[in-house]
C-alpha positions in Angstrom: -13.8 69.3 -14.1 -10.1 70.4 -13.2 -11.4 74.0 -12.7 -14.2 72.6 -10.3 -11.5 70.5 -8.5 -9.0 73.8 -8.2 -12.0 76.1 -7.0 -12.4 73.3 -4.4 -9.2 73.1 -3.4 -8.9 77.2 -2.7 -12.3 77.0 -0.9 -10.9 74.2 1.7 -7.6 76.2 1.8 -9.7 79.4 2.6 -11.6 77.3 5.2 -8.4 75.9 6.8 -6.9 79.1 6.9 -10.2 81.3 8.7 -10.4 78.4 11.2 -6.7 78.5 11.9 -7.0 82.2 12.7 -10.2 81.7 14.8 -7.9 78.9 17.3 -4.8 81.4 17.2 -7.2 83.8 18.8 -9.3 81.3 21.2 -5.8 79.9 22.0 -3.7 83.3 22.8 -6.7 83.9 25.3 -8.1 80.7 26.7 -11.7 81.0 25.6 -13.6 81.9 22.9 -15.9 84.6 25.1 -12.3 86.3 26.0 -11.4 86.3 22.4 -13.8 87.7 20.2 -13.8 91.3 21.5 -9.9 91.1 19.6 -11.5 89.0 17.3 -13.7 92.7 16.2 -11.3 94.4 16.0 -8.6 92.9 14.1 -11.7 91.6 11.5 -9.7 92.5 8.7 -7.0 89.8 8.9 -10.1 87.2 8.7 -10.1 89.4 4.9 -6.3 89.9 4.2 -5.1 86.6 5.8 -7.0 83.9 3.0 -6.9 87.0 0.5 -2.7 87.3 0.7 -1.9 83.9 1.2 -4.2 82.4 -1.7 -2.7 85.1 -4.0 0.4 83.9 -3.2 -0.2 80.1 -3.2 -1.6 80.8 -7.2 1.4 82.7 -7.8 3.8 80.2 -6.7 1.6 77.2 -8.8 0.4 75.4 -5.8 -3.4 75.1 -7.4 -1.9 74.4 -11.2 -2.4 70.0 -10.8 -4.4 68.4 -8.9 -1.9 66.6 -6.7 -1.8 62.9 -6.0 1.5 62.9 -4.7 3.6 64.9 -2.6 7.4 65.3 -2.9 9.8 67.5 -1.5 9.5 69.9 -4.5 5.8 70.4 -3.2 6.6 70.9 0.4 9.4 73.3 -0.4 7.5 75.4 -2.5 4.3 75.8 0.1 6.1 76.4 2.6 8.2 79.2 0.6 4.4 80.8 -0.3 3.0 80.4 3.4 6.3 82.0 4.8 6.2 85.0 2.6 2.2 85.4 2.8 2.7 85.4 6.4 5.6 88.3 6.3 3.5 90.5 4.4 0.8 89.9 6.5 3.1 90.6 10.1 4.3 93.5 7.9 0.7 94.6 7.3 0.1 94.6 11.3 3.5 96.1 12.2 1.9 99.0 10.0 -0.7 99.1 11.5 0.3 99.4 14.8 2.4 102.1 14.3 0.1 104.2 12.1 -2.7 103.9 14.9 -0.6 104.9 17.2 
């Protein structure tokens, strides 16, 4: 039962997360038509974004209890995860960049 409530909690993170990438796009270039030709070809942050930031979210304990309540403690420590999965991934496309160039 707990294992069943932590798989569902990745699965709405992972779905939270793809969406959240999908509106970045759509909102950096005003419509959804103008947006999915850079949508292609930057496909594999839809796979390293959830990937990297789940990693990091189970390393940091976030999917340990099912939470009822939500101190500071628990804020603190997802936004430490989501700030660090997020560096690796600008550091992942700062790479990239330069090695395509």
């Amino acid at each position: 039962n707990r294992l069943f409530k932590q798989i569902i909690m990745i699965l709405v993170d992972q779905i939270v997360l793809l969406f959240s990438l999908w509106l970045a796009f759509v909102l950096r270039f005003g419509d959804v038509g103008d947006s999915v030709d850079y949508m292609y070809s930057s496909w594999w942050l839809f796979l390293l974004i959830p990937l990297i930031t789940t990693l990091f979210f189970i390393k940091f304990g976030l999917y340990r209890a099912i939470l009822k309540y939500i101190g500071v403690r628990l804020i603190i420590t997802t936004f430490r995860a989501t700030t660090i999965s997020y560096l690796l991934v600008v550091l992942f496309l700062f790479l990239s960049y330069f090695l395509l160039l």
